[in-house]
MARKEKOL-549624 format. One record per residue: residue in three letters; x, y, z of N, C-alpha, C, CB in turn; chain. Coordinates in Angstrom, 2 decimals, m for minus. Glycine has a CB too. Example, Ala and Ser with C-alpha at 12.3 -4.5 7.8 and 13.67 -1.06 7.14 Angstrom:
<recs>
@code = ala, n_x = 13.19, n_y = m5.69, n_z = 7.80, ca_x = 12.30, ca_y = m4.50, ca_z = 7.80, c_x = 13.20, c_y = m3.30, c_z = 7.80, cb_x = 11.31, cb_y = m4.47, cb_z = 9.05, unit = A
@code = ser, n_x = 12.85, n_y = m2.25, n_z = 7.08, ca_x = 13.67, ca_y = m1.06, ca_z = 7.14, c_x = 12.90, c_y = 0.03, c_z = 7.87, cb_x = 14.08, cb_y = m0.60, cb_z = 5.72, unit = A
</recs>
This chain:
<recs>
@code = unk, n_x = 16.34, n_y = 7.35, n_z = 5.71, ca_x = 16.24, ca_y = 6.95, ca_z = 4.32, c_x = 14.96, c_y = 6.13, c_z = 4.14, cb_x = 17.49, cb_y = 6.15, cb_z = 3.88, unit = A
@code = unk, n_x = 14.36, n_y = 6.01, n_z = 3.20, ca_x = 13.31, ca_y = 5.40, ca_z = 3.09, c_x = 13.17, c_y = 4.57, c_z = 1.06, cb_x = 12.12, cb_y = 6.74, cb_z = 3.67, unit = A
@code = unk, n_x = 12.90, n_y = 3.39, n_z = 1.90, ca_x = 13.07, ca_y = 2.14, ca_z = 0.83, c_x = 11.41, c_y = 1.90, c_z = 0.59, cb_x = 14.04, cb_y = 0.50, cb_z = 1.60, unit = A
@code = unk, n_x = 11.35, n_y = 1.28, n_z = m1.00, ca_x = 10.41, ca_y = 1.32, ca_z = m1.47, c_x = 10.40, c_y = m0.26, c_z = m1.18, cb_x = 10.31, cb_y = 2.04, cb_z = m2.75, unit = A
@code = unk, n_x = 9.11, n_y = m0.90, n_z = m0.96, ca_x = 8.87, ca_y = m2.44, ca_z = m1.35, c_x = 7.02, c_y = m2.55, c_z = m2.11, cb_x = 9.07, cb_y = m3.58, cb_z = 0.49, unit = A
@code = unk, n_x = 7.60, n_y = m3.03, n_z = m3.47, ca_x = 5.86, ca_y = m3.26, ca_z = m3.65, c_x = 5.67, c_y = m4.26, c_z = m3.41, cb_x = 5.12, cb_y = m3.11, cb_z = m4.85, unit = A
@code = unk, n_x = 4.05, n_y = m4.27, n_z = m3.46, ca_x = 3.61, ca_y = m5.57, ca_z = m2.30, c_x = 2.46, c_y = m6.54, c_z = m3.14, cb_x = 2.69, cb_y = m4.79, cb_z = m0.57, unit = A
@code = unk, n_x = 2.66, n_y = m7.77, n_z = m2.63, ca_x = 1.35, ca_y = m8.28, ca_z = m3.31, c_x = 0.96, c_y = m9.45, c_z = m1.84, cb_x = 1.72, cb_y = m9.22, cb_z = m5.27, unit = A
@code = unk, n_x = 0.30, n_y = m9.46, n_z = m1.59, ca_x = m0.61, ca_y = m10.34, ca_z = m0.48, c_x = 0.09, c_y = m10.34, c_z = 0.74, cb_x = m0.87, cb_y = m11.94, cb_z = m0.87, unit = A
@code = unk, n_x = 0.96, n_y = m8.86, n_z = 0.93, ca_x = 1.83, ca_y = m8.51, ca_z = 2.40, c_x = 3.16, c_y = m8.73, c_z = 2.20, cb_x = 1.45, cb_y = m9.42, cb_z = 3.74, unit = A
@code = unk, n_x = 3.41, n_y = m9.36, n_z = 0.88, ca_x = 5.08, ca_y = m9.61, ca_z = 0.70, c_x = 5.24, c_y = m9.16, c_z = m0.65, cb_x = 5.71, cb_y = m11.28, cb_z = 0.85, unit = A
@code = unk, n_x = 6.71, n_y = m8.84, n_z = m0.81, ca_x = 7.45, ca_y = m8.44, ca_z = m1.85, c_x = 7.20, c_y = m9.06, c_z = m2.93, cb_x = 8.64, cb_y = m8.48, cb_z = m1.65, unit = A
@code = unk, n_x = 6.38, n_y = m8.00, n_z = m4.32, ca_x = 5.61, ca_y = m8.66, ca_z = m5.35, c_x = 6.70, c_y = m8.61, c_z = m6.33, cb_x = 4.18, cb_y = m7.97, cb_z = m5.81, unit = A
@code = unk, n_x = 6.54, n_y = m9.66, n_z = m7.06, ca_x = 7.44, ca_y = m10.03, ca_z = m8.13, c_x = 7.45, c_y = m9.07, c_z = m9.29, cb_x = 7.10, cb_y = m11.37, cb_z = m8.62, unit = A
@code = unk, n_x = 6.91, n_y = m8.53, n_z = m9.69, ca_x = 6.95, ca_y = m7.92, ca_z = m10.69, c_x = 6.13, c_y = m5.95, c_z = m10.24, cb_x = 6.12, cb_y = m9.11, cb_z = m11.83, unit = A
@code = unk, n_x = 7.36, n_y = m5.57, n_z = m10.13, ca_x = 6.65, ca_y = m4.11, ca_z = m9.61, c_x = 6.19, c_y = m3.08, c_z = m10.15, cb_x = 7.27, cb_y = m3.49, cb_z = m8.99, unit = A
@code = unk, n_x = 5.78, n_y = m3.54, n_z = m11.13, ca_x = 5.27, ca_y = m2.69, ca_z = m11.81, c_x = 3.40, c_y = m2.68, c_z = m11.95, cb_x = 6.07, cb_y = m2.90, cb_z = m13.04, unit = A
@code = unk, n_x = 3.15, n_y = m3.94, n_z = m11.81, ca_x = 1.81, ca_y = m4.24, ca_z = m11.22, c_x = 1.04, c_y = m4.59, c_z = m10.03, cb_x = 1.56, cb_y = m4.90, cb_z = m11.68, unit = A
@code = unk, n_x = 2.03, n_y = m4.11, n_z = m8.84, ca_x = 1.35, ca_y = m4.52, ca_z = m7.88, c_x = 0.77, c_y = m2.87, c_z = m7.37, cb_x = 2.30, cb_y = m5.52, cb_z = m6.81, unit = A
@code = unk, n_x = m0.10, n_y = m3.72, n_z = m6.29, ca_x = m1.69, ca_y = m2.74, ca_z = m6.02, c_x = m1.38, c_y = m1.48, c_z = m4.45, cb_x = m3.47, cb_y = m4.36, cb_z = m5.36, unit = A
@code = unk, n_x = m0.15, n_y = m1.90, n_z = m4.45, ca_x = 0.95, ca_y = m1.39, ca_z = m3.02, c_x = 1.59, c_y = m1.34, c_z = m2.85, cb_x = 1.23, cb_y = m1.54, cb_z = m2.15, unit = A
@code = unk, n_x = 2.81, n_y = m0.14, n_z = m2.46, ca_x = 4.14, ca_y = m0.02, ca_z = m1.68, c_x = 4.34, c_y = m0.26, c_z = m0.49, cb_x = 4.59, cb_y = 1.01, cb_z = m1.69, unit = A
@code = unk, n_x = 5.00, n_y = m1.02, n_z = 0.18, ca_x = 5.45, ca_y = m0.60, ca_z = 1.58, c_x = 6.21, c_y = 0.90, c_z = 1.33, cb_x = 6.57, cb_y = m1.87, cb_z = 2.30, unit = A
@code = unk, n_x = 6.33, n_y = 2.21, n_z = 1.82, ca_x = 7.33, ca_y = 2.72, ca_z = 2.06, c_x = 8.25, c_y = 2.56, c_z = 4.02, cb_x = 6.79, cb_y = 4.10, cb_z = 1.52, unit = A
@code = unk, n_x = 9.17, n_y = 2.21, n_z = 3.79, ca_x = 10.06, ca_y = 1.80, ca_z = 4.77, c_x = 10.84, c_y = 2.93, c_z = 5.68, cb_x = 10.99, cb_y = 0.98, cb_z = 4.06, unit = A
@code = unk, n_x = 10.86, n_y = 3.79, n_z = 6.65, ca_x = 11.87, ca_y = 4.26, ca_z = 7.06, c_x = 13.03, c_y = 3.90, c_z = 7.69, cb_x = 11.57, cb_y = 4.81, cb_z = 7.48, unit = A
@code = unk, n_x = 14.29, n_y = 4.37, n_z = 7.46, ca_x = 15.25, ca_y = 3.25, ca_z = 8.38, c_x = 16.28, c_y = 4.46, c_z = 8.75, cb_x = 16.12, cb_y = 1.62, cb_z = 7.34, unit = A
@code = unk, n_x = 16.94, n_y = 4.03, n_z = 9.46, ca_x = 18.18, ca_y = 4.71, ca_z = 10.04, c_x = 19.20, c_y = 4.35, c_z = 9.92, cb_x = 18.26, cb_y = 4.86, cb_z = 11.09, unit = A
@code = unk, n_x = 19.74, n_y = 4.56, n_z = 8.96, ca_x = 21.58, ca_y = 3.96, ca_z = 8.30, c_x = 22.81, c_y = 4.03, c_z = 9.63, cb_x = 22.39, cb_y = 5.47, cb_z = 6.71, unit = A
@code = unk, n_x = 22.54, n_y = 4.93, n_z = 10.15, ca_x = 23.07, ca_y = 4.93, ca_z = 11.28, c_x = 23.11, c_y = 3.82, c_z = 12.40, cb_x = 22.62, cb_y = 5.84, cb_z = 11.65, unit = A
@code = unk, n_x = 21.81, n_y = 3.94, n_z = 12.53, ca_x = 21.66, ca_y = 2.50, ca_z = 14.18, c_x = 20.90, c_y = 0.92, c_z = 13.12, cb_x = 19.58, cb_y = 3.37, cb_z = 16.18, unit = A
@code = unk, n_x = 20.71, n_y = 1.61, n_z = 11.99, ca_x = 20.70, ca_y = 0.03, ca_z = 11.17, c_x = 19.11, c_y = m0.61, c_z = 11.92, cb_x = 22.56, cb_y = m1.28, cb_z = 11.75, unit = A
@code = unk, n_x = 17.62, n_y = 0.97, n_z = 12.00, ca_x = 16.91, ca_y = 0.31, ca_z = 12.57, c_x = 15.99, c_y = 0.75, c_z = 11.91, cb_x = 16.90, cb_y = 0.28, cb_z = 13.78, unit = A
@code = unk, n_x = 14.36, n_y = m0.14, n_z = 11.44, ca_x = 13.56, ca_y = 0.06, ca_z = 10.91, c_x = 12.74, c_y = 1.45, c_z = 11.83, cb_x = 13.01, cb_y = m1.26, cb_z = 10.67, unit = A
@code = unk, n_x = 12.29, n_y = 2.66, n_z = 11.46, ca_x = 11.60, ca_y = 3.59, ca_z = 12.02, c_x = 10.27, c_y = 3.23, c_z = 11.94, cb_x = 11.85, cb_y = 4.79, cb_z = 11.52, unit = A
@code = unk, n_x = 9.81, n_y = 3.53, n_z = 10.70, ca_x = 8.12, ca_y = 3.50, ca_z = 10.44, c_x = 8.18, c_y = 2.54, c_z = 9.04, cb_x = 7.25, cb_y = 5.38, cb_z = 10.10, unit = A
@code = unk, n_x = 6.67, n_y = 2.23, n_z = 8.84, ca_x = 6.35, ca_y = 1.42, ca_z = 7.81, c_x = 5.09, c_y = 1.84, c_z = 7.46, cb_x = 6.44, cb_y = 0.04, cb_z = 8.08, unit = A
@code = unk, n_x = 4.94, n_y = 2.73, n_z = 5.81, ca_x = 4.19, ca_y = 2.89, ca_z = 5.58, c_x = 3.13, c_y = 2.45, c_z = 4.55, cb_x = 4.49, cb_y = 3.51, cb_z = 5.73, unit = A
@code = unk, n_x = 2.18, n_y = 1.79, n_z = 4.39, ca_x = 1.72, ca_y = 0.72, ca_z = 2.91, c_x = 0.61, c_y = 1.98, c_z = 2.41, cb_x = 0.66, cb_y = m1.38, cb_z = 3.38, unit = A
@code = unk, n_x = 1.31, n_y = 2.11, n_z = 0.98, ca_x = 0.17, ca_y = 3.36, ca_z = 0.19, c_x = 0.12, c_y = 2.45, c_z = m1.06, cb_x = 0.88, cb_y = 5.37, cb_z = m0.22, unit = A
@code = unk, n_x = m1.45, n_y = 2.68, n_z = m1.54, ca_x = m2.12, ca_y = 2.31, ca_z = m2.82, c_x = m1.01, c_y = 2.69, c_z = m4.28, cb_x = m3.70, cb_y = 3.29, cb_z = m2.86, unit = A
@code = unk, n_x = m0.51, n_y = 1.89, n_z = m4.97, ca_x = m0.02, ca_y = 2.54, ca_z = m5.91, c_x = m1.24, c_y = 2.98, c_z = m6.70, cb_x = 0.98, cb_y = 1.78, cb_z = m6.59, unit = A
@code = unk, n_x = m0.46, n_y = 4.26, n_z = m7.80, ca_x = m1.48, ca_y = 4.71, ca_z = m8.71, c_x = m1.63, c_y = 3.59, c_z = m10.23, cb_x = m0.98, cb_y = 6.39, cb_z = m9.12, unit = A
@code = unk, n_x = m2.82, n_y = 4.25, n_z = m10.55, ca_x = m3.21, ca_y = 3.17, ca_z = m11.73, c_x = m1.75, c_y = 3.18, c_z = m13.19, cb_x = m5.15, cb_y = 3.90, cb_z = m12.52, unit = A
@code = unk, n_x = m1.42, n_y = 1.77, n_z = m13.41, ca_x = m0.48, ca_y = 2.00, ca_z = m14.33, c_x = 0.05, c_y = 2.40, c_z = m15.01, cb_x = m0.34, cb_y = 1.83, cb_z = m14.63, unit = A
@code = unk, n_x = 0.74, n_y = 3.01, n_z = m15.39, ca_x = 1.21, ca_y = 4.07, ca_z = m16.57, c_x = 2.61, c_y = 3.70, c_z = m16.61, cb_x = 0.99, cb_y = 5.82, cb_z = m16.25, unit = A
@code = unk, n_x = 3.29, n_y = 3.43, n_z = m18.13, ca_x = 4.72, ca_y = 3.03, ca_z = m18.19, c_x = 5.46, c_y = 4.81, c_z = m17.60, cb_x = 5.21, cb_y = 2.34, cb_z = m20.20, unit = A
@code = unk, n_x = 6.27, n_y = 4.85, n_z = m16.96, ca_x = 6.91, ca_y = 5.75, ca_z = m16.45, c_x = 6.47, c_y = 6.35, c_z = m15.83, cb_x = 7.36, cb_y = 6.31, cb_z = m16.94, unit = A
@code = unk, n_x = 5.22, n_y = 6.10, n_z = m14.84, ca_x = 5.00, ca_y = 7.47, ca_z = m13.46, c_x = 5.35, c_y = 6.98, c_z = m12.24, cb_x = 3.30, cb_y = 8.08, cb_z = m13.13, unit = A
@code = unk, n_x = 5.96, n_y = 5.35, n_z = m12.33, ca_x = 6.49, ca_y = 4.95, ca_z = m10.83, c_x = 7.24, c_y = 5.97, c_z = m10.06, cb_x = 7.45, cb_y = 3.75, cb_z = m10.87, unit = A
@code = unk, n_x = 8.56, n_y = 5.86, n_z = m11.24, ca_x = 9.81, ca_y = 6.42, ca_z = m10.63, c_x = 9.75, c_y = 7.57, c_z = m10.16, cb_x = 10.81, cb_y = 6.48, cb_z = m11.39, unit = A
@code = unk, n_x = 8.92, n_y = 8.86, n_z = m10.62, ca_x = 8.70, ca_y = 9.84, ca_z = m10.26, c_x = 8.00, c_y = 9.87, c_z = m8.87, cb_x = 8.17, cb_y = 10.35, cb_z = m11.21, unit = A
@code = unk, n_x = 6.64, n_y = 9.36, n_z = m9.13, ca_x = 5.84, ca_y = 9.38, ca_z = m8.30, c_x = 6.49, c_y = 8.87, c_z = m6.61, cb_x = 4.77, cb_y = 8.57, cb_z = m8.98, unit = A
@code = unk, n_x = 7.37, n_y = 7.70, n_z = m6.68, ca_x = 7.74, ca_y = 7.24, ca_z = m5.37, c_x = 9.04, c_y = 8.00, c_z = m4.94, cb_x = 7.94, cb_y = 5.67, cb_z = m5.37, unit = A
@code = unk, n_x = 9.72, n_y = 8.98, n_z = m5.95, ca_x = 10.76, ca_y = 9.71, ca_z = m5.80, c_x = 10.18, c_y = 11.08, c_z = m4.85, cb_x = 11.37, cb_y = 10.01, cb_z = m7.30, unit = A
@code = unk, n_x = 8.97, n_y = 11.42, n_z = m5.10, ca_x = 8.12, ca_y = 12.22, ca_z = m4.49, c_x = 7.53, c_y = 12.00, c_z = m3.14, cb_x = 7.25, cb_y = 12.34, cb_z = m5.26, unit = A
@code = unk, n_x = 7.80, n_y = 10.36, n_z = m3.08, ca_x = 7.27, ca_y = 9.83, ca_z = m1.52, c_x = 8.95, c_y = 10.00, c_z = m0.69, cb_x = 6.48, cb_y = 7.66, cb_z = m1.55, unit = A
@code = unk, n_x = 9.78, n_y = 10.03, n_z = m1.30, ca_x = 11.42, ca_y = 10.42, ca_z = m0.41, c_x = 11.79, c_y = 8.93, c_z = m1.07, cb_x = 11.52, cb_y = 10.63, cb_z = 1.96, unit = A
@code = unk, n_x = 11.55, n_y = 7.69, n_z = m1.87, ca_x = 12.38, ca_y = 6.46, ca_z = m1.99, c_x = 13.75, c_y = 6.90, c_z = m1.93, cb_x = 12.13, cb_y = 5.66, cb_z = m3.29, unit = A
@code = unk, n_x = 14.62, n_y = 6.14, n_z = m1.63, ca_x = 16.01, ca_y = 6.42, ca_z = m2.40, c_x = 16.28, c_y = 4.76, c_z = m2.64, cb_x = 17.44, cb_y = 7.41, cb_z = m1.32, unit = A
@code = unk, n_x = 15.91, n_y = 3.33, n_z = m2.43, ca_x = 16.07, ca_y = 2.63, ca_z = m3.13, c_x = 14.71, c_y = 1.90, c_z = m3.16, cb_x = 17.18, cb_y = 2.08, cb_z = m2.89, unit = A
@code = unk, n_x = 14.83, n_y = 1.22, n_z = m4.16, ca_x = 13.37, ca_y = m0.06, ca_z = m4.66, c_x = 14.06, c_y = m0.92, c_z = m4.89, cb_x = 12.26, cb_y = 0.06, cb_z = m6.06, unit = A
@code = unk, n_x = 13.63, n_y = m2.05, n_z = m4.10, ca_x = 14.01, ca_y = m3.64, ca_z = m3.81, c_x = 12.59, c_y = m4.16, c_z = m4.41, cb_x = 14.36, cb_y = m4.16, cb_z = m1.90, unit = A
@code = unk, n_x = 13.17, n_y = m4.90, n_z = m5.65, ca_x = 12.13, ca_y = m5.97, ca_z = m6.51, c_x = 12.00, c_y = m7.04, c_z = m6.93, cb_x = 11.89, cb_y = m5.81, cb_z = m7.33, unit = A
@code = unk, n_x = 11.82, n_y = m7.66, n_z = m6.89, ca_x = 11.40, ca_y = m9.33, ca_z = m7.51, c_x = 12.53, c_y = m9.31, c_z = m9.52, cb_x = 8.59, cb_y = m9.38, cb_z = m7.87, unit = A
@code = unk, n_x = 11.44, n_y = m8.43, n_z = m9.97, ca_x = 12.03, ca_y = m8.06, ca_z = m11.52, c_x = 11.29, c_y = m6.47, c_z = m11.74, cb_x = 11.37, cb_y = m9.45, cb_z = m12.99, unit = A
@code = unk, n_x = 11.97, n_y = m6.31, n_z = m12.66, ca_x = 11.74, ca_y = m5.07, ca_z = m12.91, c_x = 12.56, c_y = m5.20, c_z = m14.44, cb_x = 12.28, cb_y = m3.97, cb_z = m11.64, unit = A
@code = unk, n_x = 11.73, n_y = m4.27, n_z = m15.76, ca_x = 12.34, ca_y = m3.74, ca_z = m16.76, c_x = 13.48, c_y = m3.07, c_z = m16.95, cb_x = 11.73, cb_y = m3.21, cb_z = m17.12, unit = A
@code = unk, n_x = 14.03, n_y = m2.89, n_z = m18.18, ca_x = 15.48, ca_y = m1.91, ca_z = m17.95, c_x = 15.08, c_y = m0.84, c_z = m17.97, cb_x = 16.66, cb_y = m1.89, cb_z = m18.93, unit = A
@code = unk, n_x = 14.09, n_y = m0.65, n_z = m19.11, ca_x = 13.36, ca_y = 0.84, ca_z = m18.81, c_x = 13.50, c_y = 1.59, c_z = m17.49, cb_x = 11.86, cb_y = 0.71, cb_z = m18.92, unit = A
@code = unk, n_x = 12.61, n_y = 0.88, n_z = m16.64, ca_x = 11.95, ca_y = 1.27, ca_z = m15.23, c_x = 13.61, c_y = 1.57, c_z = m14.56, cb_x = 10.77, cb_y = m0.30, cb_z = m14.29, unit = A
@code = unk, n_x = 14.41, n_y = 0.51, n_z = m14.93, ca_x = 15.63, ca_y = 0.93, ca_z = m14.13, c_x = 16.45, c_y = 2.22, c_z = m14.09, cb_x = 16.48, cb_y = 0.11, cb_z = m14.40, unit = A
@code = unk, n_x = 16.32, n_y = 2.62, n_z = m15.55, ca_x = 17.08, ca_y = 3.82, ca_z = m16.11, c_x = 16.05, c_y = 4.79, c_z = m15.53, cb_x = 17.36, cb_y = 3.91, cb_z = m17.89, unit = A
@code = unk, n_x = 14.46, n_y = 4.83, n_z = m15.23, ca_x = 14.20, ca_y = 5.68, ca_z = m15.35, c_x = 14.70, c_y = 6.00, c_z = m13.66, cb_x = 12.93, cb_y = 5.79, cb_z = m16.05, unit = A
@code = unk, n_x = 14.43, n_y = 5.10, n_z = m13.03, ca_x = 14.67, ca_y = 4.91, ca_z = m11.42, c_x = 15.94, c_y = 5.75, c_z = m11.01, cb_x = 14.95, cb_y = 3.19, cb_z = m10.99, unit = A
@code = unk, n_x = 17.14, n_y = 5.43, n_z = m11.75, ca_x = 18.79, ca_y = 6.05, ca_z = m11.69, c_x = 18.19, c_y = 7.42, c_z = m12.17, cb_x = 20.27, cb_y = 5.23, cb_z = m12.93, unit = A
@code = unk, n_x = 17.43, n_y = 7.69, n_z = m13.08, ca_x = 17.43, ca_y = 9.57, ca_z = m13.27, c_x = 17.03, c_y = 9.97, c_z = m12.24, cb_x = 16.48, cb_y = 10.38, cb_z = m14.38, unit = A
@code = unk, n_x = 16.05, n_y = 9.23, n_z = m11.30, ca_x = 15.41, ca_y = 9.89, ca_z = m10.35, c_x = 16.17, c_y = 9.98, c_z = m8.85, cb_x = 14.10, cb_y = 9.24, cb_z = m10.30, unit = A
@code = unk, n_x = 17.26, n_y = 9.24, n_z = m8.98, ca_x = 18.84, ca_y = 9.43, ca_z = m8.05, c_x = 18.18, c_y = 8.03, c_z = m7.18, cb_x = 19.25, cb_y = 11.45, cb_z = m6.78, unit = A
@code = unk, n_x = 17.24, n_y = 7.02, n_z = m7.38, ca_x = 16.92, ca_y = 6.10, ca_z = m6.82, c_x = 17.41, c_y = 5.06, c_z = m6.87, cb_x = 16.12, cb_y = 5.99, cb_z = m6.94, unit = A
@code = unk, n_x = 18.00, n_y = 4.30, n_z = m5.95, ca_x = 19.38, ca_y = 2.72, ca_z = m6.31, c_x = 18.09, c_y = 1.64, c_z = m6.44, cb_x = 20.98, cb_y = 2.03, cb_z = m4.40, unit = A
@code = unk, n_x = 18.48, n_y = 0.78, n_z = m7.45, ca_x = 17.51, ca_y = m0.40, ca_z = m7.81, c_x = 17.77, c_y = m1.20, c_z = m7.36, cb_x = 17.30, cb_y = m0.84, cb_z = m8.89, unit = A
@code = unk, n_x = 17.02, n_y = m2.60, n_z = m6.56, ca_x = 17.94, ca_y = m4.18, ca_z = m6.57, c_x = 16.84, c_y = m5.05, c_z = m6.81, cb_x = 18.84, cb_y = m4.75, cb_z = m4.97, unit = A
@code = unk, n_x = 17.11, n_y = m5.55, n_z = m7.40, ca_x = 16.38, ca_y = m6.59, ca_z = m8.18, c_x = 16.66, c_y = m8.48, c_z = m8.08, cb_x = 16.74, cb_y = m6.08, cb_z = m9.65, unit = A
@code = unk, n_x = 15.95, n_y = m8.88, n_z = m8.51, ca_x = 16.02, ca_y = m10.16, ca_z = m7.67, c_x = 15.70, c_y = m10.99, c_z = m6.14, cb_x = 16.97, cb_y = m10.22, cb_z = m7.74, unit = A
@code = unk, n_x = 15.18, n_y = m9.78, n_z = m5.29, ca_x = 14.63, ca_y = m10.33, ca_z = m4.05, c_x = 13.64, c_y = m11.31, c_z = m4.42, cb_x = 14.03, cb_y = m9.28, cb_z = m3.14, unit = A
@code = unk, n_x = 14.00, n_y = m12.13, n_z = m3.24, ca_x = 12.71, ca_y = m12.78, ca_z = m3.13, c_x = 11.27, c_y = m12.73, c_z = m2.45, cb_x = 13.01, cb_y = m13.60, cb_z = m2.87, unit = A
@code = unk, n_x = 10.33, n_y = m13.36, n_z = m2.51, ca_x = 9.29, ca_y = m12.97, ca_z = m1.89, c_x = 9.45, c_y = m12.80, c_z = m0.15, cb_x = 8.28, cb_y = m13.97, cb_z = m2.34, unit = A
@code = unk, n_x = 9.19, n_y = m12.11, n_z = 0.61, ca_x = 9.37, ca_y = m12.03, ca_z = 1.85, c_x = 8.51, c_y = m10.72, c_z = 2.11, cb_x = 10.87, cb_y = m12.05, cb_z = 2.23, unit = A
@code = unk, n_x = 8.16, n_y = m10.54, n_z = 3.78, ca_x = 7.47, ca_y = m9.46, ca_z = 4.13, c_x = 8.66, c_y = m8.24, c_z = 4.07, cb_x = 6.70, cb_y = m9.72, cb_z = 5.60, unit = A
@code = unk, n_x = 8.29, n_y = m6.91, n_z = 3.96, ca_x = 9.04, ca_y = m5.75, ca_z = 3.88, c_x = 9.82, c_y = m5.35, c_z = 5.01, cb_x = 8.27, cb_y = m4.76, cb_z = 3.57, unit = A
@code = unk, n_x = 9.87, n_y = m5.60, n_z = 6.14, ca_x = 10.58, ca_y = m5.65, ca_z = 7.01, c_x = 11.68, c_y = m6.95, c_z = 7.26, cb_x = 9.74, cb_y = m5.43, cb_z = 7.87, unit = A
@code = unk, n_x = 11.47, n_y = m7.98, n_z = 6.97, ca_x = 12.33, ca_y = m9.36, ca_z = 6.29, c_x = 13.39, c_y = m8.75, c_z = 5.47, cb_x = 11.34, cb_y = m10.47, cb_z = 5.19, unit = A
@code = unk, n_x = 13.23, n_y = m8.18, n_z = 4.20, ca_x = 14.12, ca_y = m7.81, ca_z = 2.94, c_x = 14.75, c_y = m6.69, c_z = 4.09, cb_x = 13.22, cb_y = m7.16, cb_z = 1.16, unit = A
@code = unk, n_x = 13.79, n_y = m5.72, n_z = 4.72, ca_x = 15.00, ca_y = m4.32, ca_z = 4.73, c_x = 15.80, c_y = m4.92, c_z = 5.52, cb_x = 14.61, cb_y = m2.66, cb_z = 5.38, unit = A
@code = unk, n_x = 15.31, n_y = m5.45, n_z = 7.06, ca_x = 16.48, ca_y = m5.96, ca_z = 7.77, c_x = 17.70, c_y = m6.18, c_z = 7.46, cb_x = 16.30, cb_y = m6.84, cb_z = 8.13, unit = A
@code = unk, n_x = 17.23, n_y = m7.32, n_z = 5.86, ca_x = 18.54, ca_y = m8.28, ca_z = 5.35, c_x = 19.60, c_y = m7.22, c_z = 4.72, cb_x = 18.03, cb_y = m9.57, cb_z = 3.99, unit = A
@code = unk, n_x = 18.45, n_y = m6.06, n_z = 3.95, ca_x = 19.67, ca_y = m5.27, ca_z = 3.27, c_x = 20.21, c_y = m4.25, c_z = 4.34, cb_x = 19.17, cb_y = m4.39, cb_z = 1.84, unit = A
@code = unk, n_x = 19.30, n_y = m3.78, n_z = 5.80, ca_x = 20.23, ca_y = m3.35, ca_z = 6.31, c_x = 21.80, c_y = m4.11, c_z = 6.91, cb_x = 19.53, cb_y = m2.83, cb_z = 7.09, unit = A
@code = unk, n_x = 21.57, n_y = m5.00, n_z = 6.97, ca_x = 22.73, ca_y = m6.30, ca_z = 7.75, c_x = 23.27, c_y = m6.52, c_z = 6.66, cb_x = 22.18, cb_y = m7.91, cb_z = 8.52, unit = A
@code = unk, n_x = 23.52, n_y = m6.26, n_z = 5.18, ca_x = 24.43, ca_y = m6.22, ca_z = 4.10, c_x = 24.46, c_y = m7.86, c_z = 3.60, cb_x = 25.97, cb_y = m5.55, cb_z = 4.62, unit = A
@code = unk, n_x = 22.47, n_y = m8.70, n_z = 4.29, ca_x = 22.84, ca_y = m9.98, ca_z = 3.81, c_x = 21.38, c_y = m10.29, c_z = 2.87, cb_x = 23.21, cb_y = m11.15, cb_z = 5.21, unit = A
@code = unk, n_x = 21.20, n_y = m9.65, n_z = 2.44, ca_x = 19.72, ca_y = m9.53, ca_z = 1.07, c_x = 20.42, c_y = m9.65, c_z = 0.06, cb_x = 18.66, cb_y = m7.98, cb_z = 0.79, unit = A
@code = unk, n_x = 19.85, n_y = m11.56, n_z = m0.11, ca_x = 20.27, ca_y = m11.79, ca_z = m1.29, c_x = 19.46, c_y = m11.12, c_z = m2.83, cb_x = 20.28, cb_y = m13.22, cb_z = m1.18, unit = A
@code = unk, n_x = 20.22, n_y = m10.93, n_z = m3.61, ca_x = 19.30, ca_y = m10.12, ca_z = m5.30, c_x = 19.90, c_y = m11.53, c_z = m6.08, cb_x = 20.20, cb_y = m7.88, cb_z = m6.31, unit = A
@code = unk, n_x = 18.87, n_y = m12.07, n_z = m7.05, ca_x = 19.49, ca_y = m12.72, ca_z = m8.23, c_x = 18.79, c_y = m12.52, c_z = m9.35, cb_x = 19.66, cb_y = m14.09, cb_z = m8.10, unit = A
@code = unk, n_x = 18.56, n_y = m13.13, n_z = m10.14, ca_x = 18.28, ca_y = m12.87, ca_z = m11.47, c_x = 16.97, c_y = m12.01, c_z = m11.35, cb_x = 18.14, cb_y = m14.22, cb_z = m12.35, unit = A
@code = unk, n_x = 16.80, n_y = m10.64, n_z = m12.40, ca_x = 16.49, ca_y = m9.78, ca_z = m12.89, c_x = 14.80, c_y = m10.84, c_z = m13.05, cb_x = 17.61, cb_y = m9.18, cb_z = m14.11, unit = A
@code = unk, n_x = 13.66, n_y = m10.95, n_z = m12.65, ca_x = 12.37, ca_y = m11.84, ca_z = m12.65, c_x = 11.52, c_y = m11.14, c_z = m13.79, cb_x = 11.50, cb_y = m11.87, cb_z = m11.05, unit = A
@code = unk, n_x = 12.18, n_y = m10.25, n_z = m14.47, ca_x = 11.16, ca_y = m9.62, ca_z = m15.71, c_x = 12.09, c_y = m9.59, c_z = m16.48, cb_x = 10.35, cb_y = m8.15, cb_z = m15.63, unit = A
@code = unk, n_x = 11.57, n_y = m9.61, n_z = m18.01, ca_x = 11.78, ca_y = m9.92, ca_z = m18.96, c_x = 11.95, c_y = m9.01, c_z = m20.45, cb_x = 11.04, cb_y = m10.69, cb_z = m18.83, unit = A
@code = unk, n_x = 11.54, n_y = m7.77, n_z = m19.95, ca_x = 11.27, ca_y = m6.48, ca_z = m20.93, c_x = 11.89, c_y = m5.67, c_z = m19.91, cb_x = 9.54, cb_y = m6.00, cb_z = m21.45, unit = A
</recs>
């Protein structure tokens, strides 16, 4: 499975819709172990070409700081699980936590 993290200065950027990088993450649900880690340039902004575009890299979830409702709905069409509220940490930090079922999410950090 492979988890999305966008990035801003090597850790999980608060607001993902403007940052300049994804981690994409591979993991193994099975043995609960990080595979590969891959960091690609996101493309230049556009309201609605995330979800597609990283649905096309294999995501099946995006772990974010905040994120819009928009972006969320569009994320669920694209069969992608959202969590929102991480905090800043490196991308291997967060997956660990959500593989070990202990990544905390709290309040939604965007506002639209």
């Amino acid at each position: 499975m492979k988890i999305a993290i966008p990035l801003a200065e090597g850790k999980l950027a608060q607001h993902f819709g403007h940052c300049a990088s994804f981690a994409i993450v591979d993991v193994d649900m099975e043995t609960k172990k990080i595979i590969k880690r891959e960091d690609i340039a996101a493309p230049e902004h556009q309201p609605g070409l995330l979800p597609p575009w990283l649905a096309e890299r294999g995501a099946k979830v995006i772990i974010a700081g905040g994120m819009g409702s928009r972006a969320q709905d569009l994320f669920a069409q694209q069969g992608i699980q959202v969590i929102v509220g991480a905090a800043a940490d490196t991308p291997e930090g967060i997956v660990n936590e959500y593989l070990a079922g202990t990544l905390k999410s709290g309040d939604n950090l965007c506002d639209h």
